[in-house]
KEDRENTI-422439 format. One line per 2 residues: their letters; for each residue x, y, z of N, C-alpha, C. Coordinates in steps of 0.02 Angstrom, whole numbers. Each point is the difference from the previous one (the first is absolute). Layout:
N
A> X,Y,Z,X,Y,Z,X,Y,Z; ... .
end
This chain:
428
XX> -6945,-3765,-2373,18,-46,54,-45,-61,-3; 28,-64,24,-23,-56,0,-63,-2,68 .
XX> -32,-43,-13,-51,-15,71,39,-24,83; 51,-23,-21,55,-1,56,11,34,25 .
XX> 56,54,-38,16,38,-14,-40,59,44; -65,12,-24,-45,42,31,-19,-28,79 .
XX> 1,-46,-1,-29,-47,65,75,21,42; 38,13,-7,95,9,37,-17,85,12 .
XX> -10,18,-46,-7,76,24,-34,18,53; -77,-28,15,-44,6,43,17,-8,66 .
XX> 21,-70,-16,58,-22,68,51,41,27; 16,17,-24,63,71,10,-26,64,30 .
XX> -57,5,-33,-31,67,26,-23,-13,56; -31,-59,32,-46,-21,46,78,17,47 .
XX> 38,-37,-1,82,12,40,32,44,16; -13,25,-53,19,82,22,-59,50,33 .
XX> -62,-20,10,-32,25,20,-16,2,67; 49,-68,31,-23,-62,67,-42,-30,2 .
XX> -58,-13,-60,-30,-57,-1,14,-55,21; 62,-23,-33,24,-60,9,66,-1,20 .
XX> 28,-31,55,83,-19,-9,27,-20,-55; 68,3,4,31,-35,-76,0,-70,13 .
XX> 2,-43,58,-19,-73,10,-47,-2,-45; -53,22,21,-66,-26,-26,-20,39,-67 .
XX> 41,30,-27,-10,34,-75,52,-81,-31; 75,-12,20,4,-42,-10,-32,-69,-39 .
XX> -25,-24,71,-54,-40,-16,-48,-3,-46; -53,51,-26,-45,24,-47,41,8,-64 .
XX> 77,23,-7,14,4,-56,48,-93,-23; -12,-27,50,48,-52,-9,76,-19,-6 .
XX> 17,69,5,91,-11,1,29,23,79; 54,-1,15,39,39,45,-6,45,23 .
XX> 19,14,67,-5,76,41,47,35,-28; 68,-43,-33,42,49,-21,-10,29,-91 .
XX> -71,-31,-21,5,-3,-64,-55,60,-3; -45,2,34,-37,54,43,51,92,4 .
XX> 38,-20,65,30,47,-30,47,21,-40; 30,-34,-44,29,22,-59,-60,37,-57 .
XX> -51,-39,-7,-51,16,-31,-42,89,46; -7,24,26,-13,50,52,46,50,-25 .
XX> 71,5,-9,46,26,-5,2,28,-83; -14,-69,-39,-34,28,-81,-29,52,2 .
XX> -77,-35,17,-51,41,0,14,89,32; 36,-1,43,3,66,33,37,29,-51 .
XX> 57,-1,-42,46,16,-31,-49,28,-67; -15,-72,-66,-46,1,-53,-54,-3,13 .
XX> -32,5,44,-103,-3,6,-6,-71,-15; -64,-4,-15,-35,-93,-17,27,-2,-65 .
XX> 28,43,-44,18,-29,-61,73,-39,35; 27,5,36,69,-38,13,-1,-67,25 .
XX> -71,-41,-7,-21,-44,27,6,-36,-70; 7,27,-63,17,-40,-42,51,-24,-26 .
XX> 13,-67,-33,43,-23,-11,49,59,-44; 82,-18,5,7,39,-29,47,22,-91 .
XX> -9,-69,-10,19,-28,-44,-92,-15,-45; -39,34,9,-79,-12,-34,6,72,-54 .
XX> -9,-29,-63,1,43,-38,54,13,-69; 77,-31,82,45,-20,-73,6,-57,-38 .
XX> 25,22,-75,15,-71,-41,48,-27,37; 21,-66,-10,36,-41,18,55,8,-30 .
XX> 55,-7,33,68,-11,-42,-1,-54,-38; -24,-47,-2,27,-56,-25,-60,-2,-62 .
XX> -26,56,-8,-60,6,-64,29,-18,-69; -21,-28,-31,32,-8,-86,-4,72,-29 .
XX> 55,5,-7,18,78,-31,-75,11,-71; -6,51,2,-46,35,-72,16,-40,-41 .
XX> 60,40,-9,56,-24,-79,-17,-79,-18; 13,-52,58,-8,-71,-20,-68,-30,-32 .
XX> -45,36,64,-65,9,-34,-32,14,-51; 25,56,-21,-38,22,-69,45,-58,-53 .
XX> 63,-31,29,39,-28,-48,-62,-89,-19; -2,-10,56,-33,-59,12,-79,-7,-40 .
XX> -18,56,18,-88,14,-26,13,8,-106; 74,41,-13,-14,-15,-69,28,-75,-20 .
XX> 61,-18,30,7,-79,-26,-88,-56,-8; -34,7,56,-32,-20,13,-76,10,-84 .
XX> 1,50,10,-42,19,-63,37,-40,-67; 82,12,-7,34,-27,-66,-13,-85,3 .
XX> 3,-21,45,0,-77,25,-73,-32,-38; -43,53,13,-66,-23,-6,-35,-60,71 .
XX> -65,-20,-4,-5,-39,36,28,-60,49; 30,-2,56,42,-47,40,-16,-11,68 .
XX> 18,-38,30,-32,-10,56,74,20,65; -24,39,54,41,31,43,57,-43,7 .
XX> 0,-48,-3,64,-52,24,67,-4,-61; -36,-6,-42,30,-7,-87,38,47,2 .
XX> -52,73,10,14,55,-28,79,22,55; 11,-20,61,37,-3,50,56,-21,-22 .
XX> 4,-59,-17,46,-34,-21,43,28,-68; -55,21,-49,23,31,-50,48,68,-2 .
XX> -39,45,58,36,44,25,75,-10,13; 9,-45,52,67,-15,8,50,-24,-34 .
XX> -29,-31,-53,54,-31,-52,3,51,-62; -59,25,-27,25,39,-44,-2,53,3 .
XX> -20,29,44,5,73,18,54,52,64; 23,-77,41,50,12,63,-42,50,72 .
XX> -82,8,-21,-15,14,70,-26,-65,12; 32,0,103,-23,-47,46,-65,17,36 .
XX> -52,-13,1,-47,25,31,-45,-47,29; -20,-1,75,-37,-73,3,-91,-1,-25 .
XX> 3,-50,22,-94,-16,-47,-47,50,36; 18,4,52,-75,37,41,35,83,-1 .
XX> 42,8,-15,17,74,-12,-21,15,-89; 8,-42,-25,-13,25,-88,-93,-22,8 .
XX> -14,-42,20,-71,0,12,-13,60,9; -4,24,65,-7,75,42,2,54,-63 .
XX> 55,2,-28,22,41,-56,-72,1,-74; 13,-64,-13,-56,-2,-61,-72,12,26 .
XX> -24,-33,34,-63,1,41,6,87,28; 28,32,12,-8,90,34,-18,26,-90 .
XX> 58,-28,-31,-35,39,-80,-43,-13,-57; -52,-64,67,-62,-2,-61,20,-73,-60 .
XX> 52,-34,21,30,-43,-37,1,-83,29; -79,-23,-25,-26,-66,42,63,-55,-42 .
XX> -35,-57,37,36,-57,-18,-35,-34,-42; 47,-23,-71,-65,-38,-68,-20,-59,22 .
XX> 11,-65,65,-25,-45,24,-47,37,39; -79,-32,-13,-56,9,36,-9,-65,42 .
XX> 12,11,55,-22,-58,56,-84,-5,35; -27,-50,-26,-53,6,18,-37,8,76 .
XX> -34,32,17,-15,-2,89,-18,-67,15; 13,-8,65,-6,-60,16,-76,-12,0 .
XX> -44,-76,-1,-57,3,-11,-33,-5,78; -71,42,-13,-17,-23,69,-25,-52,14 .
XX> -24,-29,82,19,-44,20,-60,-7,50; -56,-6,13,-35,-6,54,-4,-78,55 .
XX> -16,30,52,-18,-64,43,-51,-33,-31; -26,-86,-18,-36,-3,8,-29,-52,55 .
XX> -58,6,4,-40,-8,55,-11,-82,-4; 10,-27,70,-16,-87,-7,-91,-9,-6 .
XX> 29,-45,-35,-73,-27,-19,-35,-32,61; -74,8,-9,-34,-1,42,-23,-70,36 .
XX> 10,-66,-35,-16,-81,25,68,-18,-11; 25,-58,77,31,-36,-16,7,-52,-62 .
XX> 60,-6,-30,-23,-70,-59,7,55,-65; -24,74,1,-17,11,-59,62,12,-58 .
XX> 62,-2,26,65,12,-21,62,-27,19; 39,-42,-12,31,-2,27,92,28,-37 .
XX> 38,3,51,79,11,-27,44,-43,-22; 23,1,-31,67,-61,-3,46,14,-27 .
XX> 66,-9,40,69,2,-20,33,-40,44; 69,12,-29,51,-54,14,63,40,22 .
XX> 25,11,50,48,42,34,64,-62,10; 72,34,-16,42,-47,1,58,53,50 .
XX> 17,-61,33,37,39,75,53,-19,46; 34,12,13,35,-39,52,-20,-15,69 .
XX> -41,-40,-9,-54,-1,53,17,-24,61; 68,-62,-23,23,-43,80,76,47,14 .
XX> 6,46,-33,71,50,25,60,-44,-16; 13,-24,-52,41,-29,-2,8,-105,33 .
XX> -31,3,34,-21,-76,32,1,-55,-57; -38,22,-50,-24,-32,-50,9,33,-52 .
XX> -50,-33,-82,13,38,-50,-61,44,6; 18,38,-66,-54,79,8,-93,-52,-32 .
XX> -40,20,11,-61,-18,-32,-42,47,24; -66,-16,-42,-40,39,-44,-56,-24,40 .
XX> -35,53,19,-73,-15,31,-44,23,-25; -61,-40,-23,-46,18,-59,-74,-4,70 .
XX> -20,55,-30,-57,11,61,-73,34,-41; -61,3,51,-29,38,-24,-81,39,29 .
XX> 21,49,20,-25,49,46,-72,18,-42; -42,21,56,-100,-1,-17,24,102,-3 .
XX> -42,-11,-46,5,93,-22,-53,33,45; -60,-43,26,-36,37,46,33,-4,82 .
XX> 40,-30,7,23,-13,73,57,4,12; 44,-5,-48,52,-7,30,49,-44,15 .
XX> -41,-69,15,34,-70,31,10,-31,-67; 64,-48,50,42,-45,-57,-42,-67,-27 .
XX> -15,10,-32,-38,-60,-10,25,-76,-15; 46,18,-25,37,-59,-26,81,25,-14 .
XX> 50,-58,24,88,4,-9,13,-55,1; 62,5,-57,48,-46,7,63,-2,-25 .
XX> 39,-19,51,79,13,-3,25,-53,-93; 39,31,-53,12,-42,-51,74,12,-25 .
XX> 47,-31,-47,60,16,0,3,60,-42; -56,-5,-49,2,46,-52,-92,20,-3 .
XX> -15,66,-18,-59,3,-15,-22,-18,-77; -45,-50,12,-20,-34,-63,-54,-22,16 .
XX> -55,-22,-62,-56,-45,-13,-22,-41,67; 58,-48,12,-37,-41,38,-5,23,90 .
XX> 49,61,26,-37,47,56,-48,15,-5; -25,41,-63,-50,67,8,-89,-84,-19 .
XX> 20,-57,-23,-58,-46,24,9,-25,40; 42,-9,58,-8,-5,58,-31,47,32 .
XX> 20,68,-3,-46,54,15,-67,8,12; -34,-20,-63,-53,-5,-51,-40,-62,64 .
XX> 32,-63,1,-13,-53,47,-22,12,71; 45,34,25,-15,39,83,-34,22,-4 .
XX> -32,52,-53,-47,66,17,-66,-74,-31; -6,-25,-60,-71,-5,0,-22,-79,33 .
XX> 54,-41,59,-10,-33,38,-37,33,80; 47,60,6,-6,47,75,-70,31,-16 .
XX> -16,58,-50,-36,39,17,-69,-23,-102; 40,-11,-27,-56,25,-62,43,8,-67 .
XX> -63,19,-40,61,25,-71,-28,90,13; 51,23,-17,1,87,-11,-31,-22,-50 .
XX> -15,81,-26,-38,15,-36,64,26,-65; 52,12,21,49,46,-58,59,-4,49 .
XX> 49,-16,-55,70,26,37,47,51,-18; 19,28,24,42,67,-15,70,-13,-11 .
XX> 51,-9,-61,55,-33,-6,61,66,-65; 37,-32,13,61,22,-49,13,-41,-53 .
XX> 38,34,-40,11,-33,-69,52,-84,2; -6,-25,53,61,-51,11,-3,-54,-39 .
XX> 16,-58,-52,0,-35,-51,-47,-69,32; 10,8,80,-56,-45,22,-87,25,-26 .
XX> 4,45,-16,-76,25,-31,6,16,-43; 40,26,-33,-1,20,-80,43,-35,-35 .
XX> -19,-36,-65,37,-20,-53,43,58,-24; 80,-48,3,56,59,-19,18,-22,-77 .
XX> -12,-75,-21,37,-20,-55,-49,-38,-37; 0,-4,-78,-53,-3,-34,-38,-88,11 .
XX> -50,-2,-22,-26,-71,8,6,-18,-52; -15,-78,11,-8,-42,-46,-75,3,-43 .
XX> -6,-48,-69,-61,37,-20,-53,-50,36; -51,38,14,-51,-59,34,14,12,71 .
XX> 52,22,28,21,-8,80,-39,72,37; -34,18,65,-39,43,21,38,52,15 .
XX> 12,55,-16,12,66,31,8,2,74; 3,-48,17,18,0,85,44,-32,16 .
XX> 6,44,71,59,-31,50,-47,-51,53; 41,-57,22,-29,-30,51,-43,31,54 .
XX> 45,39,20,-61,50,51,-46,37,-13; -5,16,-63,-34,47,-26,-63,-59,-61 .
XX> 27,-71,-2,-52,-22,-19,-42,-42,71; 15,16,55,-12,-29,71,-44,61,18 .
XX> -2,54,-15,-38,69,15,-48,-22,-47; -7,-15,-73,-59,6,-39,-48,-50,39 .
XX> 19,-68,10,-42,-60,15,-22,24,81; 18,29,31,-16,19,56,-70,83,-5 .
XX> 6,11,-43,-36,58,-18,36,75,26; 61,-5,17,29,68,47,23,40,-52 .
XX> -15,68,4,10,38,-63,63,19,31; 70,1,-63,54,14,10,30,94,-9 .
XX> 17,27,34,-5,89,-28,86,-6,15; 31,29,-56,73,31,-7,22,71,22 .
XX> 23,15,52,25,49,27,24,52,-17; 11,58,-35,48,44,-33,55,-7,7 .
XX> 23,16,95,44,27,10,12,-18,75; 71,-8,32,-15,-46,74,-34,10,35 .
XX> 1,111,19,-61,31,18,-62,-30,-4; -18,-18,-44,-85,-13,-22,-1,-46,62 .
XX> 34,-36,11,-15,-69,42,54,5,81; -12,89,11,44,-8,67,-15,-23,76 .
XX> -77,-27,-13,-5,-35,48,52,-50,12; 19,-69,-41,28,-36,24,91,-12,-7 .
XX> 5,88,-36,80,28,-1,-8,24,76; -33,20,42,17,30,41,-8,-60,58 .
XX> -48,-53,-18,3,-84,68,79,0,-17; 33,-12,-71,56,-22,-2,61,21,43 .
XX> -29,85,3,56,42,39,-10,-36,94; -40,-14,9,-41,-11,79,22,-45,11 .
XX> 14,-66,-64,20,-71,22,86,13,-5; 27,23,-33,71,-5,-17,20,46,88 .
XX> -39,23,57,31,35,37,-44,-60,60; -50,-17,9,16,-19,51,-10,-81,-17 .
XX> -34,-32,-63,8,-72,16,90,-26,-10; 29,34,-31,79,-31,-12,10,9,84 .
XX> 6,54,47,6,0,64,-21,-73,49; -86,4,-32,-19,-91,47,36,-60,-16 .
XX> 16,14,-85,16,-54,-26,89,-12,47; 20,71,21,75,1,12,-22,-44,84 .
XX> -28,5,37,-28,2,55,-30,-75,25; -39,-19,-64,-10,-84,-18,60,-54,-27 .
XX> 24,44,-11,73,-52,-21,0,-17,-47; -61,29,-59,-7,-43,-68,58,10,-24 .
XX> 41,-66,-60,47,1,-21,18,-19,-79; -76,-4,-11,-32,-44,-71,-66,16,-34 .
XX> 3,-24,-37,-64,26,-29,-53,-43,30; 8,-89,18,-63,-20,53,-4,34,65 .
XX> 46,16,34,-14,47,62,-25,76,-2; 16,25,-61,-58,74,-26,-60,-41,-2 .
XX> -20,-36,-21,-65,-15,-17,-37,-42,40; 35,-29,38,-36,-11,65,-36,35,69 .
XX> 71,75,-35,-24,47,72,-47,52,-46; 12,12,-75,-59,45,-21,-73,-17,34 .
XX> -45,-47,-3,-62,26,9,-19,31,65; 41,-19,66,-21,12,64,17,87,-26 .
XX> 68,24,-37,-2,65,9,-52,42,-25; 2,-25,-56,-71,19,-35,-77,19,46 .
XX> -7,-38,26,-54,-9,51,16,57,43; 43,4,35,12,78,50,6,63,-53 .
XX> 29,-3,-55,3,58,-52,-93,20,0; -24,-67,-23,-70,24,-16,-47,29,33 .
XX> 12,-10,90,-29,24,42,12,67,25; 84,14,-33,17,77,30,9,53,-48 .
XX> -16,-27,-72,-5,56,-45,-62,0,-29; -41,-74,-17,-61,17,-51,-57,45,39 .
XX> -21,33,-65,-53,40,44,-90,-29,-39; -52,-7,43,-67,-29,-13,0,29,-72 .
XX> -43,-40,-40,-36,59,-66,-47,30,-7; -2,52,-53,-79,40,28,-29,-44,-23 .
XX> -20,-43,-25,-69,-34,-13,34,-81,45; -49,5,56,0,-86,24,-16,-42,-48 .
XX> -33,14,-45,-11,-68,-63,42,-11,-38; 37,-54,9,70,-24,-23,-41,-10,-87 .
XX> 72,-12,-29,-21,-25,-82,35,-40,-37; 45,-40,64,-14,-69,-10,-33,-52,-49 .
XX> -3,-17,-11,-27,-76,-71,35,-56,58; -64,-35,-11,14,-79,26,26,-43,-83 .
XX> 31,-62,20,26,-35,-62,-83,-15,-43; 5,-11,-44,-59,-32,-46,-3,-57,9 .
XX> -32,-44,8,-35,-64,6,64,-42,-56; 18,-51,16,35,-26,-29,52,19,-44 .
XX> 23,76,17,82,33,-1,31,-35,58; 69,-60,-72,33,-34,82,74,50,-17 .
XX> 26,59,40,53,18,8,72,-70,-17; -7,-53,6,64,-23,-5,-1,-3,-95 .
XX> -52,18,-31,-9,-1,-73,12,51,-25; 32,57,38,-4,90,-17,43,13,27 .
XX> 22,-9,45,71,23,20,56,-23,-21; 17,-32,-57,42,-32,-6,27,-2,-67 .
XX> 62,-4,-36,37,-8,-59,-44,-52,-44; -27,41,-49,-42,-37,-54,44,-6,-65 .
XX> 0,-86,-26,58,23,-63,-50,-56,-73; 10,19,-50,-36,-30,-23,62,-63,-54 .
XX> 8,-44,13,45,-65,-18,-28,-55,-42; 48,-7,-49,1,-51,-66,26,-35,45 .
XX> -68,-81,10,24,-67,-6,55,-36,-59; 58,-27,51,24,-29,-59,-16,-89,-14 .
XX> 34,-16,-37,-23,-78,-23,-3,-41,42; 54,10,42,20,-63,46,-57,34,73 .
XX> -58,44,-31,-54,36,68,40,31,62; 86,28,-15,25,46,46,-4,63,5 .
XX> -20,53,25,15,53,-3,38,42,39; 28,76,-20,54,16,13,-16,60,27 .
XX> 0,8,80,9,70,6,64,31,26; 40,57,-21,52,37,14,50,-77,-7 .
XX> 41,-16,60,51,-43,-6,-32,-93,27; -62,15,22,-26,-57,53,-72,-28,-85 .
XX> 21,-68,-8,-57,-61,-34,-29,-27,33; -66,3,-41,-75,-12,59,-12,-72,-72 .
XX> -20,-81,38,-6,-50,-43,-63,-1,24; -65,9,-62,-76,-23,7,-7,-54,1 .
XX> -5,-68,63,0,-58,33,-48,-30,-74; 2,-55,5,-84,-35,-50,-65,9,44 .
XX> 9,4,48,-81,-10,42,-16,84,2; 29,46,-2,-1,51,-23,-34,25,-51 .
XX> 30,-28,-53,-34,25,-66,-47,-56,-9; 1,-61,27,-69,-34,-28,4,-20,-96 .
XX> -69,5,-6,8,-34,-69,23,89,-64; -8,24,39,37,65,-46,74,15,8 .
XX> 15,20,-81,47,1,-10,34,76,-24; 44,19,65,15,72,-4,42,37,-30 .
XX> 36,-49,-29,76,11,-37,-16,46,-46; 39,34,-22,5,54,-40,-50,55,16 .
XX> -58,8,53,-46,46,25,27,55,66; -30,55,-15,27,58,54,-66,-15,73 .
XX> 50,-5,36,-44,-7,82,17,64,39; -37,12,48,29,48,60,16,-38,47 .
XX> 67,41,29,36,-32,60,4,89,22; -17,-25,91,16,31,47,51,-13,51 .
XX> 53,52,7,32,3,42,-18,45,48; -1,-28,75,-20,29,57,53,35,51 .
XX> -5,60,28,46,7,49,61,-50,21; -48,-50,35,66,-56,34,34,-19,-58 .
XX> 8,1,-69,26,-45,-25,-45,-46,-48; -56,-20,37,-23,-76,-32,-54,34,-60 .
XX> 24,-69,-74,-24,32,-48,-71,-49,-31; -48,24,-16,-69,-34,-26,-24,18,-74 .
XX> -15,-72,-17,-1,13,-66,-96,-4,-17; -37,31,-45,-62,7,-5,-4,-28,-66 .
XX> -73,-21,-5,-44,4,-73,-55,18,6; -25,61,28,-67,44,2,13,15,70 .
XX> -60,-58,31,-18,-36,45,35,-41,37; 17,-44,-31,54,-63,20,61,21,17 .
XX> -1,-28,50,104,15,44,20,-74,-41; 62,1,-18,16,-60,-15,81,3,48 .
XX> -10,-79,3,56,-1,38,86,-7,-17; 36,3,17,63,4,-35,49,-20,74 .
XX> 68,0,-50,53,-35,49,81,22,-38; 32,-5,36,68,15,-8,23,-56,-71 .
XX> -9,42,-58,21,-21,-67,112,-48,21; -17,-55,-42,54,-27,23,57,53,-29 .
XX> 80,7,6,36,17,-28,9,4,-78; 0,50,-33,13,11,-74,66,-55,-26 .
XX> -12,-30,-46,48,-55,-1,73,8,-46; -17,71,-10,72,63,-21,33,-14,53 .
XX> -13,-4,56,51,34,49,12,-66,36; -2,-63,-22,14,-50,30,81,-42,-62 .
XX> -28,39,-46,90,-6,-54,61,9,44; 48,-69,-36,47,27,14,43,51,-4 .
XX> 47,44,25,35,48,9,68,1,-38; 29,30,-20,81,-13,-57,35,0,49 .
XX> 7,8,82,39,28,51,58,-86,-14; 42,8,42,26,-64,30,-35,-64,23 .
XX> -3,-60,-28,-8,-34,30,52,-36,73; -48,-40,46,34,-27,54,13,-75,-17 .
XX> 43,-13,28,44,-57,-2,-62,-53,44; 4,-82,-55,-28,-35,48,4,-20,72 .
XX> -55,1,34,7,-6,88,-40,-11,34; -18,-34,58,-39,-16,24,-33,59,65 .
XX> 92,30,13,-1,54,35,38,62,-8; -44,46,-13,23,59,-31,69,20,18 .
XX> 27,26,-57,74,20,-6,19,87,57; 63,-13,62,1,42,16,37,49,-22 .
XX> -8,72,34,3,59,-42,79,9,1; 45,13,-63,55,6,-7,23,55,-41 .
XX> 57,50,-18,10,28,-45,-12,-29,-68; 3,33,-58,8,-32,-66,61,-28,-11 .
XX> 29,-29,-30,73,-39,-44,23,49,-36; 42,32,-2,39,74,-48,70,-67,-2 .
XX> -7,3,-81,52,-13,-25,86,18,16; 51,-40,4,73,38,11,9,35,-59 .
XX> 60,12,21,33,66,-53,25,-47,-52; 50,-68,21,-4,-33,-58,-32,-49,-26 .
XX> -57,3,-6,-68,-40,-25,22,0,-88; -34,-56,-32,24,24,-74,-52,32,-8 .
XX> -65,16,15,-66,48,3,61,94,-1; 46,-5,46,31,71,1,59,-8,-49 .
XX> 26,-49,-31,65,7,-49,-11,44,-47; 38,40,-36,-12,12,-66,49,-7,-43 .
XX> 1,-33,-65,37,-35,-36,33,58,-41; 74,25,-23,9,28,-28,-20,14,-72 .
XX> -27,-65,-26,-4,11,-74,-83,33,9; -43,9,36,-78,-2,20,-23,71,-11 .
XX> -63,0,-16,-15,93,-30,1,32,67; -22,-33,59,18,68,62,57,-8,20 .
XX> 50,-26,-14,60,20,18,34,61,-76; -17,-22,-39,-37,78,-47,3,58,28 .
XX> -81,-10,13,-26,56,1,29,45,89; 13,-54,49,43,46,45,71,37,-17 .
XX> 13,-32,-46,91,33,2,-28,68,-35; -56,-25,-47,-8,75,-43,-46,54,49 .
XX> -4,-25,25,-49,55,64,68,35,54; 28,-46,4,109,36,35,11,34,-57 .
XX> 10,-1,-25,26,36,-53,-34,57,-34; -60,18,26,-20,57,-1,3,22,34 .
end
């Protein structure tokens, strides 16, 4: 008998003894007064063994016969090595038994007959413990969301949470997560608080080179050559786990900032990002928690580290003759008072492009100045299109001229090769 089972009997006896009413045996056994005495009526008949189920003991009807079994266990041996699903399938087509997966499992597995795929156990997994100074770590990722519910388009909020505390340190709403968020990022945190000491990141192409370089060109990504000059040691994540601190802000923001954001009326990506920092600010007060060590670890900037020289798209550019240079689709013209009595043509300079847009061109030390290169004088050629008819005032808009039907442009002369070659095209 089961511990129930035994615990029902007692009850019974106590009832029949007048210990207890059948109400209150009831009660103690958890079912019905009438289930009580039906159960009473057992027991008096079969003793406490009638308290057992009574179907415990037999096979099941619906058991896979012997016969199939022993049929199954030798195919299985002739087959040689297969995996339960295969071997299932195989069954049914070339052998005509139907049998499902977790019943021929059951079957092989009772006679000692494992499966030749070894699945490895899953690996373990510990908590680990936040580090002990603010500053000493930080997170970063880039979560992409439907953040305004439809209002707007979907974007990507690149953020990045203190591993000793908790708080957001730095966000910002972007269309796509890329390079120039995660140094905006980079901007907030070591304008607001300091430089970390290390950041905790994923494999995303904003930090890791995905495609080969050029020869001479640095093994780095913009952000990741913005981490060296800054001194922040960069650490690559395994696995999202590794870094579920700021998988799990992501889960926190996708439930209640899309709610404020629904609530603020944001409808855009400037109205997310106008109402991010105030939320931020109440997030930080109702989730971060103090760190064990009050001595933050923090880094102040270095003495003449100017951030607008580090945060920003570094490209290294061949002067051309005429002293223009070319970044992406936009020509930067090196003025004469600019270059002075040196002559830059054919020499590689650095040009920085900054967040806003605006781009600066260097020679060490020296900013040199530049200006909107005139138009490429390719694209000032004339065109093969139509010309316009002389006028003083432009011609208004009309259909084209389509020739009549009897134009001599549409005749065709009988003796003429396409009046030829149509009759012989009828005539096939």
């Amino acid at each position: 008998m089961t511990v129930r089972e035994q615990q029902r009997a007692r009850v019974l006896w106590r009832i029949g003894n007048g210990e207890l009413t059948v109400t209150e045996g009831a009660a103690l056994m958890g079912l019905s007064e009438r289930q009580v005495w039906r159960l009473r009526r057992i027991v008096g008949d079969a003793g406490p063994a009638g308290l057992a189920h009574g179907n415990r003991g037999r096979r099941s009807p619906r058991r896979t016969p012997s016969p199939v079994r022993d049929a199954i266990l030798a195919i299985r041996a002739a087959y040689g090595p297969i995996n339960d699903c295969h071997f299932r399938e195989l069954l049914a087509e070339r052998e005509g038994i139907e049998i499902s997966r977790e019943c021929l499992r059951s079957v092989l597995r009772a006679a000692g007959v494992a499966s030749p795929r070894r699945r490895r156990p899953p690996a373990y997994r510990s908590r680990r413990p936040r580090l002990a100074m603010a500053g000493a770590l930080l997170q970063l990722d880039g979560s992409r969301h439907d953040w305004l519910e439809g209002r707007g388009p979907w974007l990507t909020l690149v953020g990045a949470i203190d591993d000793a505390t908790g708080q957001v340190v730095g966000a910002v709403f972007r269309d796509h997560e890329d390079s120039a968020g995660y140094l905006a990022v980079l901007d907030q945190v070591a304008t607001r608080y300091g430089l970390p000491r290390a950041i905790y990141r994923d494999g995303h192409s904003a930090f890791e080179v995905t495609r080969p370089r050029r020869s001479g060109e640095p093994d780095l990504t913009q952000v990741g050559r913005a981490l060296v000059e800054l001194g922040i040691a960069s650490i690559a994540a395994g696995s999202p786990q590794a870094k579920g601190r700021i998988e799990r802000l992501w889960g926190t923001f996708q439930d209640r900032l899309v709610a404020e954001l629904r609530l603020a009326g944001a409808g855009d990506r400037d109205g997310a990002s106008a109402f991010l920092p105030g939320f931020i600010e109440r997030h930080n007060v109702r989730f971060g928690v103090p760190a064990e060590d009050p001595e933050p670890a923090w880094r102040a900037l270095p003495d003449g580290l100017d951030l607008d020289r580090v945060l920003v798209f570094k490209y290294r550019r061949k002067v051309a003759k005429d002293h223009t240079v070319r970044v992406g689709a936009r020509v930067l013209q090196l003025p004469r008072r600019a270059t002075g009595a040196a002559n830059y043509a054919g020499k590689l300079i650095e040009v920085h492009e900054a967040l806003d847009g605006s781009i600066v061109a260097w020679d060490g030390q020296r900013r040199l100045a530049t200006a909107v290169a005139p138009a490429d004088p390719g694209q000032l050629r004339a065109h093969d299109d139509p010309r316009a008819a002389p006028g003083l005032v432009p011609a208004s808009a009309r259909l084209p001229w389509v020739p009549p039907p009897d134009h001599p442009w549409k005749r065709v002369r009988s003796d003429s090769r396409l009046a030829q070659r149509l009759s012989d095209s009828v005539g096939r």
